[in-house]
BALOBA-1460 file (C-alpha; in Angstrom, 3 decimals):
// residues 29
<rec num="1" residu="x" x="-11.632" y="-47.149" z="66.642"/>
<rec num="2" residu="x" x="-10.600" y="-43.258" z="66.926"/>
<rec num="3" residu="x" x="-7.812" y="-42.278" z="69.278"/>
<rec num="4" residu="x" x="-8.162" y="-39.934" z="71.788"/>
<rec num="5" residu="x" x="-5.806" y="-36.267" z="71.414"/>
<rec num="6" residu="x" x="-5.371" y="-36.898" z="75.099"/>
<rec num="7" residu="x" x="-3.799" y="-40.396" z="74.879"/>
<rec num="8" residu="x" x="-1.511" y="-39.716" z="71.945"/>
<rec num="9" residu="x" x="-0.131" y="-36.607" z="73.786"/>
<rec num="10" residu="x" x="0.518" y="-38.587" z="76.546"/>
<rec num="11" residu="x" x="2.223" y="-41.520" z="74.497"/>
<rec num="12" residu="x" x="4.307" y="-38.350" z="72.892"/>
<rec num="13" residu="x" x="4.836" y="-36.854" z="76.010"/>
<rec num="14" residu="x" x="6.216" y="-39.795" z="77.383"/>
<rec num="15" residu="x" x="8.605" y="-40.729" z="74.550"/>
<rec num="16" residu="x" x="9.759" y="-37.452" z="74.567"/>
<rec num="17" residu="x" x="10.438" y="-37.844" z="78.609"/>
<rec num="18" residu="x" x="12.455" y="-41.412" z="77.765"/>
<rec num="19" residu="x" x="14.093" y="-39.858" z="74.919"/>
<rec num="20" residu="x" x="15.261" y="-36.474" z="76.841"/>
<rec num="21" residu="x" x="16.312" y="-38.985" z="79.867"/>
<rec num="22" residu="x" x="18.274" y="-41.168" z="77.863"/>
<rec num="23" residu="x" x="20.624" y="-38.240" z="75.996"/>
<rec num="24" residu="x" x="21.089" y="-36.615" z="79.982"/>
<rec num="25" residu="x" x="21.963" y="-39.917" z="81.221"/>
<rec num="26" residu="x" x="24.461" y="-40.236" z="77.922"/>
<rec num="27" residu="x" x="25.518" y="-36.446" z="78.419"/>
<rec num="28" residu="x" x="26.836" y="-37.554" z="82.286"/>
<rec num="29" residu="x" x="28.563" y="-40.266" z="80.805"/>
């Protein structure tokens, strides 16, 4: 079973949107 590009930049995309959420919400802090 072969991946698509599209899904695994959205997967990326998405950790990188939880990731840069989580270090703004610790920045405020």
């Amino acid at each position: 079973m072969r991946i698509n590009l599209t899904a695994i930049s959205f997967i990326i995309a998405f950790l990188l949107l939880s990731l840069g959420a989580v270090i703004t919400s610790n920045t405020l802090w």
